[in-house]
mmCIF file of the C-alpha atoms, coordinates in Angstrom:
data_MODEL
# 
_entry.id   MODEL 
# 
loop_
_atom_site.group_PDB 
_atom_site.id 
_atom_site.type_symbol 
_atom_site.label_atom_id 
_atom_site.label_alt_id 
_atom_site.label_comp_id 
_atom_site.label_asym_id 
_atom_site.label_entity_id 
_atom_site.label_seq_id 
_atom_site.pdbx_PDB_ins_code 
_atom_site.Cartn_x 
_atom_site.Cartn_y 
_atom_site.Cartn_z 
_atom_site.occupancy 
_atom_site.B_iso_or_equiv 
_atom_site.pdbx_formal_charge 
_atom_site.auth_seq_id 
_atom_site.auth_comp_id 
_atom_site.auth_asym_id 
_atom_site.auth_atom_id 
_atom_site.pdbx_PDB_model_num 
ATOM 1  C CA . UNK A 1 1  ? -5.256 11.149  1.359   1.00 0.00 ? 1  UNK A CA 1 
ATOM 2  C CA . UNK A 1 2  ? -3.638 7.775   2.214   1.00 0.00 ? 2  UNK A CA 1 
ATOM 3  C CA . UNK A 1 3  ? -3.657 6.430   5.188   1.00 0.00 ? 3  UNK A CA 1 
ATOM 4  C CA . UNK A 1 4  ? -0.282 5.826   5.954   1.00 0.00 ? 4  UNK A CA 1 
ATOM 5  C CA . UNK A 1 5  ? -0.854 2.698   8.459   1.00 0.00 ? 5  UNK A CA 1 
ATOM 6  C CA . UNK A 1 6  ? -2.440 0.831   6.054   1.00 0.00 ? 6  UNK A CA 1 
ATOM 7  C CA . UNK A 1 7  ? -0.615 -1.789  3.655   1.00 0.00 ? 7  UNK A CA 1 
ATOM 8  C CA . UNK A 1 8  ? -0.968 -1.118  0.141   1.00 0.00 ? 8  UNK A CA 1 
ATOM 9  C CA . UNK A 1 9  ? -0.874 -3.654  -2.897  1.00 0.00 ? 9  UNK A CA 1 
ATOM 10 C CA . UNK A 1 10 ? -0.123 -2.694  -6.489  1.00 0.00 ? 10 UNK A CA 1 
ATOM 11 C CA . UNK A 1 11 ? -0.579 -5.028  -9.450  1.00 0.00 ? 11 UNK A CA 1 
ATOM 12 C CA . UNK A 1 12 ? 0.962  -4.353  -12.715 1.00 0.00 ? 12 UNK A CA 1 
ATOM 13 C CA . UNK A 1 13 ? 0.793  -6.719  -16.086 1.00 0.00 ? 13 UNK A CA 1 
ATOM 14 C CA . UNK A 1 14 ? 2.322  -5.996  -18.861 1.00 0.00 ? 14 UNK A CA 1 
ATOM 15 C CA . UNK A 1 15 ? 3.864  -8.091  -22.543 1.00 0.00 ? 15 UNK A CA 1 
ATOM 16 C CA . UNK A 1 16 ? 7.016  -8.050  -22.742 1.00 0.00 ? 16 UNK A CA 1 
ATOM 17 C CA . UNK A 1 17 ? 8.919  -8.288  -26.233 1.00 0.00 ? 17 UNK A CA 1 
ATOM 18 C CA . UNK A 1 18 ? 11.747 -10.722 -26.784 1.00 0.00 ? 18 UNK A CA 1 
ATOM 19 C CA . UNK A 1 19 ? 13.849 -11.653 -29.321 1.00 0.00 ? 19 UNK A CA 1 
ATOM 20 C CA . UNK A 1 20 ? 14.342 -15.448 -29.157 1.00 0.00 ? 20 UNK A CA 1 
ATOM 21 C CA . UNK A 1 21 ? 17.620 -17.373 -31.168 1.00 0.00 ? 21 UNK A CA 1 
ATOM 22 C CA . UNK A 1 22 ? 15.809 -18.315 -34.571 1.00 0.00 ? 22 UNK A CA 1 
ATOM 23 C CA . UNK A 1 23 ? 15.236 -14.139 -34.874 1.00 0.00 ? 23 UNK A CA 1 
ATOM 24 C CA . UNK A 1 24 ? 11.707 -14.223 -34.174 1.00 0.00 ? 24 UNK A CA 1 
ATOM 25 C CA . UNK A 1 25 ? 9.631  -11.735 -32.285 1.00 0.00 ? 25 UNK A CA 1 
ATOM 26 C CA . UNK A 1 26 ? 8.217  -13.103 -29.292 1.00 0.00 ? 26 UNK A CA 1 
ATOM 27 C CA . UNK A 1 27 ? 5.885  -11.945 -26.186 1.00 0.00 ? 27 UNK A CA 1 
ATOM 28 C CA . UNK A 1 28 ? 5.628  -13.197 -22.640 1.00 0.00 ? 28 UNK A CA 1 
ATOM 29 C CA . UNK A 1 29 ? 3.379  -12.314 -19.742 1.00 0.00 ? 29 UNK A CA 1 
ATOM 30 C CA . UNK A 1 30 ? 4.821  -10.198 -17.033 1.00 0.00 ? 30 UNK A CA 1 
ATOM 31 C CA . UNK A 1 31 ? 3.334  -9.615  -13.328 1.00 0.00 ? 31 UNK A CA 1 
ATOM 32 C CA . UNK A 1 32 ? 4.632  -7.574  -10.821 1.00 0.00 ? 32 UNK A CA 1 
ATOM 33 C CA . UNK A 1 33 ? 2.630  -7.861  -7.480  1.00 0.00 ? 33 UNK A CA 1 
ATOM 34 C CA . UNK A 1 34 ? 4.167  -4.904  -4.685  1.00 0.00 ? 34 UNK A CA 1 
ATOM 35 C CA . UNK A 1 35 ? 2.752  -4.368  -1.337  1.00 0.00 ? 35 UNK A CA 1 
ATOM 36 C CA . UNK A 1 36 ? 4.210  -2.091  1.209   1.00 0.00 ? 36 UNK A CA 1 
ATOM 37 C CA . UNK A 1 37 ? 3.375  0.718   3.038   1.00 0.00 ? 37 UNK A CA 1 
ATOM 38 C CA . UNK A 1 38 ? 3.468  4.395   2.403   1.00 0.00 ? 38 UNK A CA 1 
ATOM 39 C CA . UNK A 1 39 ? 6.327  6.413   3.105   1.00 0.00 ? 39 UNK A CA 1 
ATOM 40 C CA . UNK A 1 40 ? 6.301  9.445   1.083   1.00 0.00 ? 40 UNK A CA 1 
ATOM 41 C CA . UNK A 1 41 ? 3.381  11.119  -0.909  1.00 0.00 ? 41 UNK A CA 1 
ATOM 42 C CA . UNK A 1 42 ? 3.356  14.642  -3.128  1.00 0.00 ? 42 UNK A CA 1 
ATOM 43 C CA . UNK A 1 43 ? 0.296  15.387  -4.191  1.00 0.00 ? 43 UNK A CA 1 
ATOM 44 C CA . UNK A 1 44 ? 1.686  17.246  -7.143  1.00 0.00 ? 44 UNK A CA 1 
ATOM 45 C CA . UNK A 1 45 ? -0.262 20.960  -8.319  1.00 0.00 ? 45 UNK A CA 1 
ATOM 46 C CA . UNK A 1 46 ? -3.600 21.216  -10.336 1.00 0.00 ? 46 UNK A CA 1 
ATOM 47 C CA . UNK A 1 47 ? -3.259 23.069  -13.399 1.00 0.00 ? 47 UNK A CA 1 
ATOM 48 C CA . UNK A 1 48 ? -5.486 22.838  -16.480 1.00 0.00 ? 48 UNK A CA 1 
ATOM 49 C CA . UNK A 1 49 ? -3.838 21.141  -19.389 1.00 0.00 ? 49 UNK A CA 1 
ATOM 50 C CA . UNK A 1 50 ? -0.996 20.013  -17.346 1.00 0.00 ? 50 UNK A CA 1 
ATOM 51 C CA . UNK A 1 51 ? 0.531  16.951  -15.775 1.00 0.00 ? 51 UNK A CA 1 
ATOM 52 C CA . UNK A 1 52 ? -0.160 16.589  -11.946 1.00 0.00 ? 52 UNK A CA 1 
ATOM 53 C CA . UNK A 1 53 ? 3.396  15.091  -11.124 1.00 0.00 ? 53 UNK A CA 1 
ATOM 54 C CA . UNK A 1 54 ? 1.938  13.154  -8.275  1.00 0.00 ? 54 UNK A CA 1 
ATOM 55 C CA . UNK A 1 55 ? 4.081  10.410  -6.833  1.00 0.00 ? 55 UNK A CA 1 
ATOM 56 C CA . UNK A 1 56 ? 4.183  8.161   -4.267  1.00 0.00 ? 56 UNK A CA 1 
ATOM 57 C CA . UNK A 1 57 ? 7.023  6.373   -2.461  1.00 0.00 ? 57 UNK A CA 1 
ATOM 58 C CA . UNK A 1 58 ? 6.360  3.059   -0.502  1.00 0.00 ? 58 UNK A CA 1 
ATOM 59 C CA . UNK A 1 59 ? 8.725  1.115   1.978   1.00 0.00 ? 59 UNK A CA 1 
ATOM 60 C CA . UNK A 1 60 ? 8.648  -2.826  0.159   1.00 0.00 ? 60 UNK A CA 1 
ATOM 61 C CA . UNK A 1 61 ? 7.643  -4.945  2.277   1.00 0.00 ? 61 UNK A CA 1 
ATOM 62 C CA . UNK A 1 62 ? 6.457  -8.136  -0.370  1.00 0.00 ? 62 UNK A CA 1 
ATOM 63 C CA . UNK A 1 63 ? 7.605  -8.502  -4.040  1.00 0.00 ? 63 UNK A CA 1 
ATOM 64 C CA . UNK A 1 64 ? 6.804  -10.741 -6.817  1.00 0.00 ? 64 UNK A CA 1 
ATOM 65 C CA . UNK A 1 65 ? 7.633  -11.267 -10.105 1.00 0.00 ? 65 UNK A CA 1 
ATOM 66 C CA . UNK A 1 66 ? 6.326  -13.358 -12.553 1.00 0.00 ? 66 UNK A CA 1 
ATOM 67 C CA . UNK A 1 67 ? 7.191  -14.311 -16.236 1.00 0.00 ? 67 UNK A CA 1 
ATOM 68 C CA . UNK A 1 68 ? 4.589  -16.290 -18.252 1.00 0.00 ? 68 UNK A CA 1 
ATOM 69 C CA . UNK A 1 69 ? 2.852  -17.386 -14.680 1.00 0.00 ? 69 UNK A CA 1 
ATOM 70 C CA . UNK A 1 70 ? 6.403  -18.358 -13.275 1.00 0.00 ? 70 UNK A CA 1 
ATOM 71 C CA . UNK A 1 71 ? 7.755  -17.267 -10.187 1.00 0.00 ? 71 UNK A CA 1 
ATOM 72 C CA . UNK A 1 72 ? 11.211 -15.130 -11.209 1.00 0.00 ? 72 UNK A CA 1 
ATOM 73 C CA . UNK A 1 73 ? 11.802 -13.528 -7.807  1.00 0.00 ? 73 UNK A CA 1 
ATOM 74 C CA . UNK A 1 74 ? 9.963  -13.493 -4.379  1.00 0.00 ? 74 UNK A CA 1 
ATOM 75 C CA . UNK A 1 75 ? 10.865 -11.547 -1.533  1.00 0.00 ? 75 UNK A CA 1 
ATOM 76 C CA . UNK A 1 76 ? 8.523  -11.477 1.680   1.00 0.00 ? 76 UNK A CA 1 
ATOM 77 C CA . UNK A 1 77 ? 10.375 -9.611  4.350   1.00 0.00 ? 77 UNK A CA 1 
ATOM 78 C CA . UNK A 1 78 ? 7.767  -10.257 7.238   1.00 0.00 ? 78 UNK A CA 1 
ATOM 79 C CA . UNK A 1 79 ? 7.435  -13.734 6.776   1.00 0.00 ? 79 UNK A CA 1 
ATOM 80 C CA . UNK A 1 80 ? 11.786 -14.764 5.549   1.00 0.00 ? 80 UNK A CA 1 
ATOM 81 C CA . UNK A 1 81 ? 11.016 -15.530 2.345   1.00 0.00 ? 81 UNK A CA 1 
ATOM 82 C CA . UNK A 1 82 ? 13.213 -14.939 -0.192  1.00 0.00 ? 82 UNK A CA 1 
ATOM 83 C CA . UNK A 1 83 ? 12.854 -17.034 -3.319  1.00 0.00 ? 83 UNK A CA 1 
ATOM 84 C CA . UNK A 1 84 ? 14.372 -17.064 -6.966  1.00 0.00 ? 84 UNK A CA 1 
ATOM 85 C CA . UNK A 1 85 ? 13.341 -18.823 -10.422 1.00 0.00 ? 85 UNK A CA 1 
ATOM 86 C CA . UNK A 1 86 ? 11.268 -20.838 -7.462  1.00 0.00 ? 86 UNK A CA 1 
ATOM 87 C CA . UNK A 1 87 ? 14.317 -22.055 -5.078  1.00 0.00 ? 87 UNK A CA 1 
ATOM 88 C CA . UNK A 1 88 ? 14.067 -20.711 -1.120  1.00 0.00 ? 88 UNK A CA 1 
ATOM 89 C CA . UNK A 1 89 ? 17.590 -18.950 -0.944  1.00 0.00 ? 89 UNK A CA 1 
ATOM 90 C CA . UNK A 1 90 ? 17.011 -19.260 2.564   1.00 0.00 ? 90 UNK A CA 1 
ATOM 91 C CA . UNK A 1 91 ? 16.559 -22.588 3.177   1.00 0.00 ? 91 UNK A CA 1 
ATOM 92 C CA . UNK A 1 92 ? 19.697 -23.292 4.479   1.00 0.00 ? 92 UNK A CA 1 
ATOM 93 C CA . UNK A 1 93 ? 19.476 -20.251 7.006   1.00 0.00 ? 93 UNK A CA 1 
ATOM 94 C CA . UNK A 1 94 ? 16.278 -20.950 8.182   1.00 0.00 ? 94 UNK A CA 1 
ATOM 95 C CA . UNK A 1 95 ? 17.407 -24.700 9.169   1.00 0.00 ? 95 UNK A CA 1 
ATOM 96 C CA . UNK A 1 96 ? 19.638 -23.172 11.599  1.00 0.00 ? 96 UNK A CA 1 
ATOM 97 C CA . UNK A 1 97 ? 17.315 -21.194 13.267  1.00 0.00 ? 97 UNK A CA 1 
# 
């Protein structure tokens, strides 16, 4: 079972297909890094020759997403970051604090 004190971190890369404006099939690199902790877990039932229908739900605590190694969105709730296409949204607020 998990051990729901304990942070976890999921990684998941993927190609994603694009059109770009000449008509040409393109593919860029995707990265989604998640960590967070556990809220919610059904183990789903055990039956031969069918799907488990386990899932898991987790309470975000970090996100990042990444298109072809860049920095789309970043959002770090324990440590006030919140950052798009590479710009601290937060800047400003953070001054003031």
């Amino acid at each position: 079972m998990m051990d729901m004190t304990k942070a976890v971190q999921l990684e998941i890369r993927g190609a994603q297909q694009t059109t770009n404006s000449a008509g040409d099939i393109e593919f860029r690199q995707i990265r989604v890094v998640v960590r967070g902790r556990s809220a919610k877990l059904s183990t789903g039932k055990v039956k031969a020759g069918n799907p488990m229908d386990t899932t898991v739900t987790l309470t975000v605590l970090y996100i990042l997403i990444e298109l072809d190694g860049s920095p789309v969105l970043e959002l770090d709730k324990l440590n006030e970051v919140f950052k798009i296409n590479g710009v601290d949204v937060l800047a400003a607020v953070k001054e003031m604090c």
